[in-house]
N, C-alpha and C positions, 0 to 999 in steps of 0.2 A: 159538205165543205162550204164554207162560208165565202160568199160573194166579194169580188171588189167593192168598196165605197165609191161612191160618184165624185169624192175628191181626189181619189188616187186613178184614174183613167190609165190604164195600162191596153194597146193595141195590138195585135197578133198578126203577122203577117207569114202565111205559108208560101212556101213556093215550092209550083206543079208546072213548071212549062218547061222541059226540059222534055226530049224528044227519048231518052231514053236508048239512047244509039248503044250502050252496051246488053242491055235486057232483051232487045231485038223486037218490044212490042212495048204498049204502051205502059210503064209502070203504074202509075197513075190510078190502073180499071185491073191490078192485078186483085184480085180478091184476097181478103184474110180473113176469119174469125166474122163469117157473114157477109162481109161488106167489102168494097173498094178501099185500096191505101187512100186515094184523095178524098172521098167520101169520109172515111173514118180519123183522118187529121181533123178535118173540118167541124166535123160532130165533135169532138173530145176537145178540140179548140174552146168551142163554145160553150162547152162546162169547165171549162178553166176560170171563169170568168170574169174573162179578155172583153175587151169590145174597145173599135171595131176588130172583128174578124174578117181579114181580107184573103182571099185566094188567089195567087198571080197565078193562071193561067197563057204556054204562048202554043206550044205545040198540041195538034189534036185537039185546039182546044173547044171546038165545037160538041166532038165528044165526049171529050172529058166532064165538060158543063154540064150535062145531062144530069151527072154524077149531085151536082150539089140545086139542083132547081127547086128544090122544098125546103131547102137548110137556110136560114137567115144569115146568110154570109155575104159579104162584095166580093162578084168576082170580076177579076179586074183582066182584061188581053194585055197582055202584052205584043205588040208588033215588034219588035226588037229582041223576041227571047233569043235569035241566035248568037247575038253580039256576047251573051253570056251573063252571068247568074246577076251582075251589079244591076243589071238595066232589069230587072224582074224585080231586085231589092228598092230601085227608086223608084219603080211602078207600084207597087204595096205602098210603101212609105208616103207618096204623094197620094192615094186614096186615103189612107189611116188620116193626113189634117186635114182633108177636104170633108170626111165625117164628121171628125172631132179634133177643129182647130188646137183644143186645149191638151189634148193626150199628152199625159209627161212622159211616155217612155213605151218603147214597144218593143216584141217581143219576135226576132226573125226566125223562122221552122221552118223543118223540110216535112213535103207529103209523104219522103221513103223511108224514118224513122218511125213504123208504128209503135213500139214496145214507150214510145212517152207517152206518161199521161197528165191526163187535168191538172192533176194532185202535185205533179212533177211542175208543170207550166205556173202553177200558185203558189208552189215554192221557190220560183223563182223572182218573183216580186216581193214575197215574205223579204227574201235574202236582200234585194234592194233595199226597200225599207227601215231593216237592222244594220246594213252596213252603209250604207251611202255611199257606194263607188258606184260609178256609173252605168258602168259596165257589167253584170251577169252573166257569166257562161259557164256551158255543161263541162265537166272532165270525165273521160272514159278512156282507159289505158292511158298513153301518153299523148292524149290529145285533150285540147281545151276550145271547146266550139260550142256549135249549136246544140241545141236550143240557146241562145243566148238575147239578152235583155239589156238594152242601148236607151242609156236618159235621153230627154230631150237635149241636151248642150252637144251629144254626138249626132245630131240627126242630118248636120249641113255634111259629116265625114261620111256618114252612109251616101245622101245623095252625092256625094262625089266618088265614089269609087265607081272604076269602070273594066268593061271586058268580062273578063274572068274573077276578077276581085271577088272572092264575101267579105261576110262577116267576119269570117276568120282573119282575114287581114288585121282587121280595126282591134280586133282580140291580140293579134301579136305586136300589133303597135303601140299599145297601151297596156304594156305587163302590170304595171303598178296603179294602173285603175280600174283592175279586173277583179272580182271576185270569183271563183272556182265553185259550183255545187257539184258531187258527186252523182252520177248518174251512170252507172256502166252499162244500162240497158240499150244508152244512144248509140253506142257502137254498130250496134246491129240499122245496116241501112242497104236497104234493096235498090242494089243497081247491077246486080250479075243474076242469071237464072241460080247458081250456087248462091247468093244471096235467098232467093226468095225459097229455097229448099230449107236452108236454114230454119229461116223464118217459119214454114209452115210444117216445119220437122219437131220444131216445138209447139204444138198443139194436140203432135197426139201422145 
C-alpha cells in the first residue's frame, strides 16, 4: 500500500480512555487475533500511513500503556476522560498540531472497532482527495460515523464540542459536507461481553 506524501499530512487519533463500564473489565487489554484491541488499533494505525498517531488514553491508563511502550505512537492522558469522549477528541487533536502544526486533516477512531483496517484508514483520505468535502465518514447499516476524516477548517468544531459529544455530532451537523465510504465491517464494536463473543466467534 503506498504511503502518504509529506504534503498531504493526514493525523490519526484513537480513542482508548473510556473505562469500559458496560464490558465490566478493561476493553482495551481484551485480546483478538494475538494481540490487545488497543495494541492492534495502534499497530494497523501506523500502516495506514497516518502520522502523527495519537493514542488518548484516560482510564487504566497506566495499564493500558504498557500495551503500546515499543509502538511509535503519542500517547497522550487524558485527565478529564470522565467529562466524556469531546474532552479525549481535544486531547488527541491538540497533540496531533503540537507534532505536526501543518497536518491538513485528521482522522478520529475508536480502539473497539478491530475489523478496520489500514487499507480502510487510506481509503479514507483517497476519498478526501477526490472529492474535497471535508468531512469523511464510515457508513455501516443506518449509521454514518467513525472512522471518520475532519479537514483542517473543521478542527476549531472538534475542539469545541464537549461532554458527551463526538464526531458524530459534527457528521450530523454537516449532512452536505460529508462524504459517506462504505464499510459494514465498522458496525461491529466491543462494548458488551455479547460484543466481544461476536467478535471472537469469528475467528474460528
Amino acid at each position: 500500500m503506498d504511503k502518504l506524501t509529506p504534503s498531504t499530512p493526514v493525523g490519526l487519533v484513537i480513542l482508548a480512555a473510556g473505562s469500559s463500564s458496560r464490558m465490566g473489565q478493561p476493553k482495551q487489554l481484551l485480546p483478538y487475533d494475538g494481540e490487545s484491541l488497543v495494541r492492534r488499533s495502534a499497530r494497523l494505525g501506523l500502516l495506514s500511513g497516518c502520522f502523527p498517531v495519537t493514542v488518548v488514553l484516560g482510564a487504566n491508563s497506566l495499564l493500558i500503556g504498557t500495551e503500546l511502550e515499543d509502538l511509535p505512537v503519542f500517547v497522550v492522558q487524558n485527565p478529564d476522560w470522565e467529562a466524556g469522549m469531546a474532552s479525549s477528541i481535544r486531547a488527541g487533536l491538540a497533540n496531533t498540531l503540537h507534532v505536526l502544526p501543518t497536518v491538513g486533516s485528521v482522522i478520529v477512531s475508536l480502539c473497539d472497532q478491530p475489523l478496520v483496517t489500514p487499507a480502510f484508514l487510506h481509503g479514507l483520505t483517497d476519498a478526501f482527495a477526490a472529492t474535497g468535502k471535508p468531512v469523511i465518514a464510515t457508513r455501516y447499516g443506518n449509521t454514518t460515523g467513525v472512522p471518520a476524516l475532519f479537514s483542517r477548517e473543521l478542527f476549531d468544531a472538534l475542539q469545541g464540542l464537549n461532554g458527551q459529544e463526538g464526531a458524530r455530532k459534527l457528521i450530523a451537523m454537516h449532512p452536505d459536507r460529508v462524504h459517506a465510504v462504505p464499510f459494514p465491517e465498522a458496525a461491529l464494536d466491543v462494548d458488551t461481553p455479547e460484543d466481544y463473543l461476536k467478535l471472537i466467534g469469528g475467528l474460528i
